[in-house]
C-alpha positions as CSV (number, residue, x, y, z in Angstrom):
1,X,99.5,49.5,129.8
2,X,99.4,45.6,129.2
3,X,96.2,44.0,130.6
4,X,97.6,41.8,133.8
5,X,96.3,38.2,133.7
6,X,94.2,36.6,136.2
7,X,97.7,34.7,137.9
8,X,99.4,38.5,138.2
9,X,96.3,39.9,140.2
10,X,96.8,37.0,143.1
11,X,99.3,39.2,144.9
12,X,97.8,40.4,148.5
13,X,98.9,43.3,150.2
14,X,99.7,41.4,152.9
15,X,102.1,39.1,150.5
16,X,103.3,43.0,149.5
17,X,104.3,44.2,153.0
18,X,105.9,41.1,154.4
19,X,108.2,40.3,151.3
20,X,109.0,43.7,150.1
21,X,111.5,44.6,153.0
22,X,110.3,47.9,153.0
23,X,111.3,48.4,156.6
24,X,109.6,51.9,158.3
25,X,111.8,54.7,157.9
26,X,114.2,52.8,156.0
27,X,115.8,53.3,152.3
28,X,113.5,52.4,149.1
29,X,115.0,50.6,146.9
30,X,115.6,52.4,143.3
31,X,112.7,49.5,141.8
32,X,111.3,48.1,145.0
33,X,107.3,49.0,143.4
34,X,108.4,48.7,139.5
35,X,105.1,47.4,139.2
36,X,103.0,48.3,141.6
37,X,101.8,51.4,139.9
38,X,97.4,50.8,140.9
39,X,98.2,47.5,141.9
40,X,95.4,47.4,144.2
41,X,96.3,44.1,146.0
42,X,92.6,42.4,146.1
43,X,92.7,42.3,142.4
44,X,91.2,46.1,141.1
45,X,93.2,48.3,139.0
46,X,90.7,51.2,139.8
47,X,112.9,71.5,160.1
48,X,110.7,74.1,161.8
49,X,107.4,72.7,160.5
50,X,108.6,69.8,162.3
51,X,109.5,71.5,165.5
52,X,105.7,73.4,165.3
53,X,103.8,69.4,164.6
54,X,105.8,68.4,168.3
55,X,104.2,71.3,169.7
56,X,100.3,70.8,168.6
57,X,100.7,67.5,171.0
58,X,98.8,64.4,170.8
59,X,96.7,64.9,167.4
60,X,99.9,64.8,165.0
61,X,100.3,61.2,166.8
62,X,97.4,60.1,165.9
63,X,96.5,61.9,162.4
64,X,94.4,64.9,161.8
65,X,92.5,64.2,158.8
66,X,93.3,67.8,158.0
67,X,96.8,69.9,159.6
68,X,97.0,72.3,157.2
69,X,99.3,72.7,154.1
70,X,102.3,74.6,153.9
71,X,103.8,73.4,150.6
72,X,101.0,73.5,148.7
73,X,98.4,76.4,148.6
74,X,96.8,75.7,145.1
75,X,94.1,72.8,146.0
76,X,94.3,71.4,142.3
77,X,97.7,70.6,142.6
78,X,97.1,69.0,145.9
79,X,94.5,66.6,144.6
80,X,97.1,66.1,141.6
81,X,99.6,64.9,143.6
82,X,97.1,62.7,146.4
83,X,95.4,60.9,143.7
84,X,98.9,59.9,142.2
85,X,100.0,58.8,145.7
86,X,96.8,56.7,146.0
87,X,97.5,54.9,142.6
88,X,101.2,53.4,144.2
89,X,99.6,53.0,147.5
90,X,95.8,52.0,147.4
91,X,92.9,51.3,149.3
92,X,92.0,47.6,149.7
93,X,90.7,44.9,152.1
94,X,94.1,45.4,153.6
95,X,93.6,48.7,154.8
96,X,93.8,52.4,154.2
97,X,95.3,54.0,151.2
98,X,98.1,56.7,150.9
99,X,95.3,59.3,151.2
100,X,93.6,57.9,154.3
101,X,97.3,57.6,155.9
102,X,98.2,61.1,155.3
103,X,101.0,60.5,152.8
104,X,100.7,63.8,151.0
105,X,100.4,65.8,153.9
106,X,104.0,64.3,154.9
107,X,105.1,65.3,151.3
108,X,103.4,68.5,152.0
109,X,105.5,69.1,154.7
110,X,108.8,67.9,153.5
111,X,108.9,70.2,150.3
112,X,108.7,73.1,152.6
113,X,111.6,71.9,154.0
114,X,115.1,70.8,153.9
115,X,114.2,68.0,151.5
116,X,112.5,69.8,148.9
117,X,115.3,72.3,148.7
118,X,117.8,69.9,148.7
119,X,119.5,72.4,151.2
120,X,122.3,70.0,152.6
121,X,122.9,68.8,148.8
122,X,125.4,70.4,146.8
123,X,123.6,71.8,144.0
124,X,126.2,73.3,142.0
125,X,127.7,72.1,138.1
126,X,128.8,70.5,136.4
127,X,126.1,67.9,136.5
128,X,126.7,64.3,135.9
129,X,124.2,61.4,135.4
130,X,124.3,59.6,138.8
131,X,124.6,56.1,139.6
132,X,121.1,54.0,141.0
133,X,122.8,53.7,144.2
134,X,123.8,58.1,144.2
135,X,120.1,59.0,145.1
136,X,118.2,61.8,143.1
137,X,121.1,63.9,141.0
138,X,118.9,66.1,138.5
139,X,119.7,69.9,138.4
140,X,116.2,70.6,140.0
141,X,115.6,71.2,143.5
142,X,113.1,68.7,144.9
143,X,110.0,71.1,144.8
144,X,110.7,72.3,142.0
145,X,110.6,69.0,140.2
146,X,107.4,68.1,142.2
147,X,105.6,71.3,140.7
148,X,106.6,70.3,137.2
149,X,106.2,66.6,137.9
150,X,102.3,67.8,138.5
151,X,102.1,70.0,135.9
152,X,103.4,67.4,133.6
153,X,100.6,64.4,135.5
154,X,97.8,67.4,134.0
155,X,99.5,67.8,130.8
156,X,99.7,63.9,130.1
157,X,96.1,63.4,131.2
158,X,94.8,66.0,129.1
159,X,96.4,65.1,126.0
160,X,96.2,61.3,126.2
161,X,92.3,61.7,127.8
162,X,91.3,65.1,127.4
163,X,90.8,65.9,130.8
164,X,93.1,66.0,134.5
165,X,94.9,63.7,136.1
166,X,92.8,64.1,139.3
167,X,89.4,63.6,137.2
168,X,90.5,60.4,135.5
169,X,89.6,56.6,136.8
170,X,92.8,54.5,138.1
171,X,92.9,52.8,135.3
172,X,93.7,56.4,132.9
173,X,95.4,57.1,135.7
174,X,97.9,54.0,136.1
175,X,99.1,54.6,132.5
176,X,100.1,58.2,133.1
177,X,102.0,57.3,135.9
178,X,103.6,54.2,134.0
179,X,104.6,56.3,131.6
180,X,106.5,58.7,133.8
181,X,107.8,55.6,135.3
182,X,109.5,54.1,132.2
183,X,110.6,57.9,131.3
184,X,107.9,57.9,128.0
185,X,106.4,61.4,129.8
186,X,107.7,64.6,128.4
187,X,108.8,66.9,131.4
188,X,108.9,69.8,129.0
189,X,113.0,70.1,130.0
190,X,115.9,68.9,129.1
191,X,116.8,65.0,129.7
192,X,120.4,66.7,131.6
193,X,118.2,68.9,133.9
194,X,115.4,66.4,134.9
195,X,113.9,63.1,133.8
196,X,110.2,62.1,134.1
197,X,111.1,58.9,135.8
198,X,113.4,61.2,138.4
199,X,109.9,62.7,139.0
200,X,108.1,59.4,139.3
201,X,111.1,57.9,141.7
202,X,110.7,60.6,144.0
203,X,107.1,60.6,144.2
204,X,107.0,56.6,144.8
205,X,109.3,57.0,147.3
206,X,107.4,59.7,149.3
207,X,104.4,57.8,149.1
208,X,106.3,54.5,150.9
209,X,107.8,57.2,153.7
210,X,104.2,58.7,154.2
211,X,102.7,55.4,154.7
212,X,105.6,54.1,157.4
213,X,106.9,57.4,158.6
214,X,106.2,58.2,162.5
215,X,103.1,59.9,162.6
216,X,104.4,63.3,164.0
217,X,105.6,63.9,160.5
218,X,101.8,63.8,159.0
219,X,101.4,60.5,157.6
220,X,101.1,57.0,158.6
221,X,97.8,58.7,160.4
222,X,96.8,56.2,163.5
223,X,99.6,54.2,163.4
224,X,98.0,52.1,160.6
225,X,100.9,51.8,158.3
226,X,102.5,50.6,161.2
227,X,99.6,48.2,162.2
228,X,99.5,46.7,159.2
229,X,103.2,45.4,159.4
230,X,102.6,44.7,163.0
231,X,105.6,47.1,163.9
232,X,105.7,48.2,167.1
233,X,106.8,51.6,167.0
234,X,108.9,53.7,169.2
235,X,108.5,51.1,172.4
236,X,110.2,52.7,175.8
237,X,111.2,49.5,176.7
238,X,111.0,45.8,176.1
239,X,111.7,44.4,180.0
240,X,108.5,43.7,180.5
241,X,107.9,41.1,178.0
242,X,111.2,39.9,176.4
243,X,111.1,36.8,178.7
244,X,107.6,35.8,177.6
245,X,107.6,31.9,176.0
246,X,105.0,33.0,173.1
247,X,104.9,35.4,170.5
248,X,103.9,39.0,172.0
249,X,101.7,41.2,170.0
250,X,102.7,45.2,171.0
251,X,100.5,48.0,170.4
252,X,102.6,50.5,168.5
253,X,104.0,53.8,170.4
254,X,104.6,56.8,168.1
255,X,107.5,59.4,169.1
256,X,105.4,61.9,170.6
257,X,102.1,62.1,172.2
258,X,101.2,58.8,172.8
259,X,101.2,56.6,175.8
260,X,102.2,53.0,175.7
261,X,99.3,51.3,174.0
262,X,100.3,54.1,171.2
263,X,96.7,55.9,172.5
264,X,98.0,59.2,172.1
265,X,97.3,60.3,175.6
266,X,101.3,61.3,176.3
């Protein structure tokens, strides 16, 4: 991966999350983070689940560090798949990475659902290469690619670095995930059943959505993807201050279990 000079590093996370448009809950764009792979910000490359999360109350609101897995039972593919989450989304001075936000327990959770077997997709032949603007068309099912995806991450790691993805620094780490990006990974499959950068849109994109996504679906833990972008949330109402002459800063208010201040008393 080309060495980024001292002028490319000068991009803040801050400068990332108000000129992105990357609005929470909204679509990501098919090369929105083209290079934002370890891009650390400060300047270091380094249905029924659902329905059971509304009835645990007020800690899915504001982020167990822990709710349990349901996609994923093998803990090595888990740290696979978190420490390639924290390369698109990092740590910095800006605030928490995709790991402290809960991103892969959102993933976790939507690969044992609906989304990760594509169940309202038509999955049948013949298959077609898609336009950007079609969404994901590979033959795989969402989880399916996801468990090769990883497999592929430990593959790549060991034979570029002798080693896994999960034990490498970012830096090892960040061309891996490049190289699944610009579709230079081998999946191990057929180009007309999946591509590496199929793999690596899907995971980017899951990343985003954990960060931003309310809380009662396992990420964006304490609101702080929120915070960070200063959006407010799920407010009841607006009555109360849409009057006001200056600019009105709003504690966020997550679907469920939270009160107005977004305390998770509700």
């Amino acid at each position: 991966m080309a060495e980024k000079g001292p002028d490319e590093k000068q991009f803040s996370r801050r400068d990332f999350l108000k000129t992105t448009g990357v609005a929470t809950g909204g679509i990501i764009g098919g090369s929105l983070l083209g290079g934002f792979v370890g891009f650390n910000m400060n300047g270091d490359s380094g249905g029924d689940t659902a329905q059971n999360d509304q009835e645990s109350g007020g800690d899915i609101a504001q982020g167990q560090q822990d709710p349990g897995r349901v996609f994923f039972h093998n803990d090595a593919e888990f740290e696979t798949i978190s420490q390639a989450m924290e390369r698109i989304f990092p740590e910095d001075d800006m605030g928490p990475g995709a790991i402290t936000l809960g991103a892969p327990y959102f993933l976790d959770m939507q690969l044992a659902g609906q989304y990760g077997n594509n169940t309202r997709e038509y999955m049948q032949g013949p298959f077609y290469a898609g336009e950007t603007t079609q969404g994901y068309q590979a033959r795989l099912r969402r989880a399916e690619l996801f468990r090769l995806g990883i497999e592929r991450l430990n593959a790549e790691a060991n034979e570029q670095f002798d080693d896994d993805f999960s034990n490498l620094d970012g830096e090892d780490q960040d061309e891996i995930l490049t190289r699944f990006q610009e579709g230079e990974a081998d999946l191990g499959v057929p180009e007309d059943t999946a591509k590496p950068e199929d793999f690596f849109g899907l995971l980017r994109s899951a990343t985003i959505e954990g960060v931003y996504a309310d809380p009662l679906y396992r990420g964006n833990r304490g609101m702080e993807g929120w915070k960070m972008k200063n959006f407010p949330g799920h407010q009841y109402q607006y009555i109360d201050r849409i009057q006001s002459d200056s600019m009105v800063e709003i504690d966020p208010q997550p679907l469920f279990g939270g009160d107005h201040n977004g305390n998770g008393n509700g």
